[in-house]
DOKERO-960949 format. One record per residue: residue number from 1; x, y, z of N, C-alpha, C in turn; residue in one letter. Coordinates in pm, 1 decimal. Example, Ala and Ser with C-alpha at 12.3 -4.5 7.8 and 13.67 -1.06 7.14 Angstrom:
! residues 2
node num:1 nx:1319.0 ny:-569.0 nz:780.0 cax:1230.0 cay:-450.0 caz:780.0 cx:1320.0 cy:-330.0 cz:780.0 residuo:a
node num:2 nx:1285.0 ny:-225.0 nz:708.0 cax:1367.0 cay:-106.0 caz:714.0 cx:1290.0 cy:3.0 cz:787.0 residuo:s
***
This chain:
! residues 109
node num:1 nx:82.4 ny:-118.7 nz:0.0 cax:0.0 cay:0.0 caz:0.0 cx:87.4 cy:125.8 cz:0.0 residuo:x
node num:2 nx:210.6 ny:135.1 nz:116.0 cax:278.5 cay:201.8 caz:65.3 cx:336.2 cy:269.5 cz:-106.6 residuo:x
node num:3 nx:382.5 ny:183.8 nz:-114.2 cax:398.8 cay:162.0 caz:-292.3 cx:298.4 cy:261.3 cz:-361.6 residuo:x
node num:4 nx:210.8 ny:212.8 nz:-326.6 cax:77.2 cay:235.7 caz:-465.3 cx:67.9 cy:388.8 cz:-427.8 residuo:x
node num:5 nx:39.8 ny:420.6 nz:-298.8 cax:54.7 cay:578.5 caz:-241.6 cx:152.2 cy:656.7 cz:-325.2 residuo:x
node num:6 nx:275.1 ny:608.8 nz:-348.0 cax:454.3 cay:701.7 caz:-388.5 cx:378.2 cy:765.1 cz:-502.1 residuo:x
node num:7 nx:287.3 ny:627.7 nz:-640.9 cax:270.8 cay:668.2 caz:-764.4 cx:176.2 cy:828.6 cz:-739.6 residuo:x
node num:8 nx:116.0 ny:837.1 nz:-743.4 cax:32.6 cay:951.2 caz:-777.1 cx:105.4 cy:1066.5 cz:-717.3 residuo:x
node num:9 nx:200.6 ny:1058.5 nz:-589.9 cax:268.8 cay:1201.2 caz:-594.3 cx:402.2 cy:1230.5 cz:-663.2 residuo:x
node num:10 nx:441.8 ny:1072.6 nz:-728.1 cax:565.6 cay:1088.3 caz:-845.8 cx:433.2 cy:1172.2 cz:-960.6 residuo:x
node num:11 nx:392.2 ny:1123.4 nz:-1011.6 cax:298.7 cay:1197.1 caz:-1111.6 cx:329.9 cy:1318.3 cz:-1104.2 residuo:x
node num:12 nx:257.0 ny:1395.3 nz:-1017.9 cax:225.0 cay:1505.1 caz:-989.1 cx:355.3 cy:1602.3 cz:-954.6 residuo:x
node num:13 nx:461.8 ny:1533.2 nz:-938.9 cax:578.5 cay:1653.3 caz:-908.5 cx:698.3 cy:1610.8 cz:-976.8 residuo:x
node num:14 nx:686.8 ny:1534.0 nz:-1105.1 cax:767.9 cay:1450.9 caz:-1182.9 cx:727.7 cy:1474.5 cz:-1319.3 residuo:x
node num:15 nx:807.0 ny:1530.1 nz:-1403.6 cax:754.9 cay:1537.9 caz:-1563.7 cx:776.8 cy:1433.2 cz:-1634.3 residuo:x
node num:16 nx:629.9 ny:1432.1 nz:-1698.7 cax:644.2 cay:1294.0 caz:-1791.9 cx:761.2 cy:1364.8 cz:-1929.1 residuo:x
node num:17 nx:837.8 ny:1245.7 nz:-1963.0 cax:896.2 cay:1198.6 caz:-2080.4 cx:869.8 cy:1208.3 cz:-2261.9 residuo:x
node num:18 nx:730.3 ny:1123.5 nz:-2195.6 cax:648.0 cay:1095.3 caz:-2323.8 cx:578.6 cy:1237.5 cz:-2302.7 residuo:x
node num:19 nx:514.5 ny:1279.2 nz:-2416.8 cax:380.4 cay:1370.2 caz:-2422.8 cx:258.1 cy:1317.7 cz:-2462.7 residuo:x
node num:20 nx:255.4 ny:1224.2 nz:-2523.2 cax:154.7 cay:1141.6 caz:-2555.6 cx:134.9 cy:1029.1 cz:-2456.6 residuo:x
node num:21 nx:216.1 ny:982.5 nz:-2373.3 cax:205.0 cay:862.2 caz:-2304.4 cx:71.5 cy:852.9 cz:-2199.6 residuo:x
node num:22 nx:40.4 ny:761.5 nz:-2163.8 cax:-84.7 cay:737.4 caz:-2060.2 cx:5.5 cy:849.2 cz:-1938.3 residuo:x
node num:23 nx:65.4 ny:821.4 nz:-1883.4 cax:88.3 cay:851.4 caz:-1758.9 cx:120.6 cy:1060.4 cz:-1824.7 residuo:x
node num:24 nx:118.8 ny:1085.2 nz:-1905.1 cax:143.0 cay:1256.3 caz:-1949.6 cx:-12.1 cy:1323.2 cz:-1906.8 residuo:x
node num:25 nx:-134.0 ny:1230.3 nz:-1962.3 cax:-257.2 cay:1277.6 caz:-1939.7 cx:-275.7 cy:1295.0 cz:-1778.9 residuo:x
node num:26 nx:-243.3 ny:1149.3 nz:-1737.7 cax:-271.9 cay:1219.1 caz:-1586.2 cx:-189.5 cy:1273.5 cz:-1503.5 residuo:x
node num:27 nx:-60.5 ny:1294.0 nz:-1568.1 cax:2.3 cay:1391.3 caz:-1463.6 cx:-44.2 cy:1583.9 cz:-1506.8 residuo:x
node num:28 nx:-119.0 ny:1521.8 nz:-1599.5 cax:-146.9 cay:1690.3 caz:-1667.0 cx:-259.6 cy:1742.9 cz:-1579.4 residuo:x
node num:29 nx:-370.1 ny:1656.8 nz:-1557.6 cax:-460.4 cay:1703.9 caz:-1475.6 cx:-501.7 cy:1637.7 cz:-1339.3 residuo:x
node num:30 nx:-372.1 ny:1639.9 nz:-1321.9 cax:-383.3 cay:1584.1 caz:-1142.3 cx:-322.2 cy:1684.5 cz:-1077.8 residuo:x
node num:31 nx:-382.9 ny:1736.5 nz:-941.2 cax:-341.8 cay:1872.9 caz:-878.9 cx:-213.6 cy:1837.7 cz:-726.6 residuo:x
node num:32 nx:-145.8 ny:1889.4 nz:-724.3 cax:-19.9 cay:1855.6 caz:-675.4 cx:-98.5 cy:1845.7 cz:-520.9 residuo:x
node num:33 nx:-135.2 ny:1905.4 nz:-499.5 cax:-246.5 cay:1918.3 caz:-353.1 cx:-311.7 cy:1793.6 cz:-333.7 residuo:x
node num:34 nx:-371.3 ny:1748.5 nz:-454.6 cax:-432.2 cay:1635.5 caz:-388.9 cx:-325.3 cy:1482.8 cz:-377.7 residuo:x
node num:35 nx:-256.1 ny:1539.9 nz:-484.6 cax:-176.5 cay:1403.7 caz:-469.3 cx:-73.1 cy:1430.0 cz:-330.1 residuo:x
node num:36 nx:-90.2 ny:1513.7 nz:-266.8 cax:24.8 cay:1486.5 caz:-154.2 cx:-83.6 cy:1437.3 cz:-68.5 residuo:x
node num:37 nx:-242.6 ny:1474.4 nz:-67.2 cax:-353.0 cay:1468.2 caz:77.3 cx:-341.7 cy:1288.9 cz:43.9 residuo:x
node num:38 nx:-363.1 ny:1175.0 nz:-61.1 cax:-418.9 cay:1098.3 caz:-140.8 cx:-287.4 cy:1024.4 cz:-88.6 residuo:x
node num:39 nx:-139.5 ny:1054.6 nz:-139.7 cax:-26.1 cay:988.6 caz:-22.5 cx:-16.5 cy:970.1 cz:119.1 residuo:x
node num:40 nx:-84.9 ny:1074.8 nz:173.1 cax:-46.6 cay:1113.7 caz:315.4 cx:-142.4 cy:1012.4 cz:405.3 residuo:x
node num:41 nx:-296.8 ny:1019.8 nz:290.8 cax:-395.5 cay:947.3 caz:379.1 cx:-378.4 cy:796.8 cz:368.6 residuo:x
node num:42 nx:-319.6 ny:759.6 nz:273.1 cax:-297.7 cay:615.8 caz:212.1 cx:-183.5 cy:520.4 cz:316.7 residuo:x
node num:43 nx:-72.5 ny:652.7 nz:296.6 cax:24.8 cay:608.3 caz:388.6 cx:5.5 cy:612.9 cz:528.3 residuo:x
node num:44 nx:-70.4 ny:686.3 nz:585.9 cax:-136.9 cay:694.9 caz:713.5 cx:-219.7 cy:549.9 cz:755.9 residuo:x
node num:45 nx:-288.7 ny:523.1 nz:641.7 cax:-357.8 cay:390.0 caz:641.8 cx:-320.5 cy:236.8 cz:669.3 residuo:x
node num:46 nx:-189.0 ny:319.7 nz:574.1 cax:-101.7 cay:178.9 caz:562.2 cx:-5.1 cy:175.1 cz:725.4 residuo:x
node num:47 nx:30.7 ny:281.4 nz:775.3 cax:111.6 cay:262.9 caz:877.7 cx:39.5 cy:271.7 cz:1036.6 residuo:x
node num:48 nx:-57.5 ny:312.1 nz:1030.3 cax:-116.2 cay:367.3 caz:1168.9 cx:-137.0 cy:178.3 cz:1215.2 residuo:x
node num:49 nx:-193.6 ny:92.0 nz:1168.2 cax:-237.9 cay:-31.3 caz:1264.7 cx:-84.8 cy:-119.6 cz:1290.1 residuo:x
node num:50 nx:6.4 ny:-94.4 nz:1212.3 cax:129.3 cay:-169.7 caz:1218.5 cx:244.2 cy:-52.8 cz:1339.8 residuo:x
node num:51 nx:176.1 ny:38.0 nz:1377.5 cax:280.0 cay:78.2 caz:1502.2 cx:397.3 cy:113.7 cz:1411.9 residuo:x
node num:52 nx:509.4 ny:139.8 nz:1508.5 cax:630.2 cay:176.4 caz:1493.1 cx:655.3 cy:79.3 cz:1379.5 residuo:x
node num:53 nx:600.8 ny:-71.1 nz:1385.7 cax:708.2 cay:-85.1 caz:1232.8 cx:639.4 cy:-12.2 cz:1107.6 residuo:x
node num:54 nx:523.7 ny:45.2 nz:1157.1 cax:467.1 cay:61.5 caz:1016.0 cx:535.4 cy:210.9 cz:962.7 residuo:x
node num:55 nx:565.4 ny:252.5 nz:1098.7 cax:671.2 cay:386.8 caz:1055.6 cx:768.6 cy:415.1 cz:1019.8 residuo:x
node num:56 nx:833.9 ny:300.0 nz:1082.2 cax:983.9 cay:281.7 caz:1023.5 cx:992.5 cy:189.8 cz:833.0 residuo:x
node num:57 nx:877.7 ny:150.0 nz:810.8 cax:857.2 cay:91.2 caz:685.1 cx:827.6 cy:194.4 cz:599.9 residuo:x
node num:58 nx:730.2 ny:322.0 nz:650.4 cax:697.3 cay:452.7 caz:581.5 cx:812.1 cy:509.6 cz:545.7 residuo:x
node num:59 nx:946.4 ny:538.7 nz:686.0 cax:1060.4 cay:589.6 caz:661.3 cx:1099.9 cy:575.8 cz:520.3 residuo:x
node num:60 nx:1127.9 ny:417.1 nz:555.3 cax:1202.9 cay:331.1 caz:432.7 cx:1174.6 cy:393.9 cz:268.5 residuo:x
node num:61 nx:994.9 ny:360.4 nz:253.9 cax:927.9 cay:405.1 caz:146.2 cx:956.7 cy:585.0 cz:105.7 residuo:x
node num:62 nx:949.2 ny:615.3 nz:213.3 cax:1040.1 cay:772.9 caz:190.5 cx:1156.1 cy:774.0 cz:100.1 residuo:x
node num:63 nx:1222.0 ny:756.0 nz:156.2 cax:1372.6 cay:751.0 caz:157.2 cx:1391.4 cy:678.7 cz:27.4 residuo:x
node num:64 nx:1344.6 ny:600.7 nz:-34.3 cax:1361.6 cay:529.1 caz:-157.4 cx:1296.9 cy:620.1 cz:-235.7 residuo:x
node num:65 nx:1138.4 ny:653.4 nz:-253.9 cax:1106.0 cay:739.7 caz:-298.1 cx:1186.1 cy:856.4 cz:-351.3 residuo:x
node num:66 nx:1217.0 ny:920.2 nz:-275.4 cax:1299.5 cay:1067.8 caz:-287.2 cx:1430.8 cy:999.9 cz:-341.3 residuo:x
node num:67 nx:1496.4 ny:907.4 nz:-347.5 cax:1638.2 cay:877.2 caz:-417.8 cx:1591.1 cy:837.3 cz:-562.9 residuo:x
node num:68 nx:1506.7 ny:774.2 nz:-562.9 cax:1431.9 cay:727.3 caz:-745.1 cx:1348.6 cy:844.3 cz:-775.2 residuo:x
node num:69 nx:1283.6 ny:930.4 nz:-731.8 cax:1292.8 cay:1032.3 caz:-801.2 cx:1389.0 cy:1102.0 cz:-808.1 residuo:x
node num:70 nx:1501.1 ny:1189.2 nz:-776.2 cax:1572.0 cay:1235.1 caz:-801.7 cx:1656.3 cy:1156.5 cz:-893.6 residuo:x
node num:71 nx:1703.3 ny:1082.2 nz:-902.9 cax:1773.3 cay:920.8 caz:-1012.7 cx:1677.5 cy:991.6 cz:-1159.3 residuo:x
node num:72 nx:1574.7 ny:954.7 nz:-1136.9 cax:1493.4 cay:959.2 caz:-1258.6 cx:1497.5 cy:1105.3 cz:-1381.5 residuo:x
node num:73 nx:1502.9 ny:1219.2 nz:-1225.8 cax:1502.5 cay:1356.1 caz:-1294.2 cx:1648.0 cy:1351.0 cz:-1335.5 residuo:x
node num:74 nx:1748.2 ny:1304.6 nz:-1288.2 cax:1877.1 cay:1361.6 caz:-1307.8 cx:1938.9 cy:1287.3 cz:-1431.2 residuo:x
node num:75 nx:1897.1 ny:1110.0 nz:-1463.8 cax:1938.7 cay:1079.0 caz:-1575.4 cx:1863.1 cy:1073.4 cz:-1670.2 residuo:x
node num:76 nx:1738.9 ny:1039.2 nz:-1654.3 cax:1675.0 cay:1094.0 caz:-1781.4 cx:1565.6 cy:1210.1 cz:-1789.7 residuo:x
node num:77 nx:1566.9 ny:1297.0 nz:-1716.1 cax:1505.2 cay:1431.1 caz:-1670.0 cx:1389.0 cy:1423.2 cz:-1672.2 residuo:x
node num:78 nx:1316.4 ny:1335.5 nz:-1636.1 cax:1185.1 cay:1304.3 caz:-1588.0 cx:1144.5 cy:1192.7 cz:-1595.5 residuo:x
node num:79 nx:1023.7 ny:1112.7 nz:-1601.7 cax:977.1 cay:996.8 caz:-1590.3 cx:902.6 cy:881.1 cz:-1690.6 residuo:x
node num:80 nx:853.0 ny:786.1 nz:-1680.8 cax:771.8 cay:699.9 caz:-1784.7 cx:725.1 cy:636.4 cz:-1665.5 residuo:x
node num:81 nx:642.1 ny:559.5 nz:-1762.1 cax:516.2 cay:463.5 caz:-1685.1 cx:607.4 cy:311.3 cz:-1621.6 residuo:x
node num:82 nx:739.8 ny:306.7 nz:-1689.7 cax:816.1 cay:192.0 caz:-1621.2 cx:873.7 cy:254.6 cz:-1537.7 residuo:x
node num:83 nx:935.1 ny:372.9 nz:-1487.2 cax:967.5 cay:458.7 caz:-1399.2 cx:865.4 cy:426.0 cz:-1295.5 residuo:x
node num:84 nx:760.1 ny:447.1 nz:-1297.8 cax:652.1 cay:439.1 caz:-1183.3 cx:667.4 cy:305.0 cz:-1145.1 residuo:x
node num:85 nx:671.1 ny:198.2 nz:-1220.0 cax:657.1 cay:64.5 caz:-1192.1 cx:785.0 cy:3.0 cz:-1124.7 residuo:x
node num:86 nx:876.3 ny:47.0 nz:-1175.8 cax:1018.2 cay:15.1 caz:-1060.7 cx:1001.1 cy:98.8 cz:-984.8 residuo:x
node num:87 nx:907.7 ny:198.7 nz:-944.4 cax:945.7 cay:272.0 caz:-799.5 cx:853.5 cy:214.6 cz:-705.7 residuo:x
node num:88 nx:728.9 ny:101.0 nz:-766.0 cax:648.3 cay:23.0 caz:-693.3 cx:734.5 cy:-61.4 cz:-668.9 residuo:x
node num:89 nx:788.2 ny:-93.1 nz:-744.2 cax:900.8 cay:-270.9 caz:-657.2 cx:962.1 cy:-223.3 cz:-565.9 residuo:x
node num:90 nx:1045.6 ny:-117.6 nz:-579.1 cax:1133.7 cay:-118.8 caz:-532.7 cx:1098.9 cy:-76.8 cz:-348.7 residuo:x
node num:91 nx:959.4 ny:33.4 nz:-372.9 cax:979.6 cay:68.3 caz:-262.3 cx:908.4 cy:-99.8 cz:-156.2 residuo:x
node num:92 nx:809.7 ny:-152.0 nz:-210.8 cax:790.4 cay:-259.4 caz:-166.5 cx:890.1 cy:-381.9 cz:-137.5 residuo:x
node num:93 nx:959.4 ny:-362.2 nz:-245.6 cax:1131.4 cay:-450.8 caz:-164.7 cx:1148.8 cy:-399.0 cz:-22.7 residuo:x
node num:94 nx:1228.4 ny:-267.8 nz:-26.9 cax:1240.4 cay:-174.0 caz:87.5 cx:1192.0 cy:-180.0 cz:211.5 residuo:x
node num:95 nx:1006.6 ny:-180.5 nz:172.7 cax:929.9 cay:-223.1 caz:285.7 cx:958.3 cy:-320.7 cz:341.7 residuo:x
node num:96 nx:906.8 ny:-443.4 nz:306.1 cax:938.7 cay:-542.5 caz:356.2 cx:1089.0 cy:-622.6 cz:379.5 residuo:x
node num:97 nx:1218.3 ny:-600.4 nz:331.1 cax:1315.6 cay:-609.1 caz:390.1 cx:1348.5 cy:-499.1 cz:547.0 residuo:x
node num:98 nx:1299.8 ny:-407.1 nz:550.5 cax:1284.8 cay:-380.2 caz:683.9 cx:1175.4 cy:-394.8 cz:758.9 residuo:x
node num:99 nx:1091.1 ny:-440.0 nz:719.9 cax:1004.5 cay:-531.6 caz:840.4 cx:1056.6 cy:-644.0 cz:847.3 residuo:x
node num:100 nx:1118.4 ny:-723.1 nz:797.0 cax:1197.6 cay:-807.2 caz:795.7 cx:1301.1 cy:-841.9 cz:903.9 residuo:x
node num:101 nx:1378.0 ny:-723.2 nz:881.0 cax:1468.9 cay:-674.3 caz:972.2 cx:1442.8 cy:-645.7 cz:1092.5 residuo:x
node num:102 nx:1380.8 ny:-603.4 nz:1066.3 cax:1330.1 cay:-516.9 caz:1231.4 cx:1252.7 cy:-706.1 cz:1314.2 residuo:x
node num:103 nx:1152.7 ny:-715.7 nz:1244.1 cax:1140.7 cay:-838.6 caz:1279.0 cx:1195.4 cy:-952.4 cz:1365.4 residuo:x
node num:104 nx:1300.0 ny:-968.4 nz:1276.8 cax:1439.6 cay:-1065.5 caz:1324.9 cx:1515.7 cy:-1049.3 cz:1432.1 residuo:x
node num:105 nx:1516.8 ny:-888.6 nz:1423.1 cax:1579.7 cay:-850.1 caz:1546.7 cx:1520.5 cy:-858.1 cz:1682.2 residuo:x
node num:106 nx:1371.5 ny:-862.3 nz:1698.0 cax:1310.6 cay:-839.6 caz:1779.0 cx:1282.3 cy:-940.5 cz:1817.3 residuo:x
node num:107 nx:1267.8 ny:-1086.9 nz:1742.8 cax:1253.2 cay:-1224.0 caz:1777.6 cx:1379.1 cy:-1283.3 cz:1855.8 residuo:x
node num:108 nx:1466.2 ny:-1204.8 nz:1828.8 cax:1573.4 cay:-1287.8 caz:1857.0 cx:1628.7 cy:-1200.7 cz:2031.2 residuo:x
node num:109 nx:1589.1 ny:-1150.0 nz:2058.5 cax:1597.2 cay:-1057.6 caz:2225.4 cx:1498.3 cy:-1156.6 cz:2323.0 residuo:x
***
């Protein structure tokens, strides 16, 4: 859930590539406002019943987030629709290798 949250505020503060591509239409008329309320509430969703790990998993999804976008703007100066889709894996890798982590650690005390 994390994941799916990142896409719509990469949209919205990320220039599409293509001009014609699917993902150009809706970053054209999607309002930067809502896509941060639409992350915030999603990710709120996703982290509020999982406690601290669910925060430290939000961290994670942060932190990946903001490095693949910036990656994205800097080598190919904005984005595509496979852009969005490796920033779903990846941040979901992310996630769950530190719940993972955190996990392991906590079983093992």
């Amino acid at each position: 859930m994390l994941a799916r949250a990142a896409v719509p505020l990469l949209f919205a503060q990320t220039p599409c590539l293509r001009a014609h591509g699917l993902g150009a239409d809706l970053a054209q008329y999607q309002s930067r406002a809502g896509a941060r309320r639409v992350t915030a509430l999603t990710g709120l969703a996703a982290m509020v019943p999982a406690g601290p790990y669910g925060l430290l998993a939000g961290a994670a999804a942060a932190v990946v987030y903001l490095l693949m976008r910036r990656a994205f703007v800097r080598r190919l100066g904005g984005m595509t629709g496979d852009c969005a889709g490796a920033l779903i894996e990846v941040i979901e890798a992310a996630s769950l290798i530190t719940l993972t982590y955190l996990g392991s650690n906590i079983s093992t005390r």
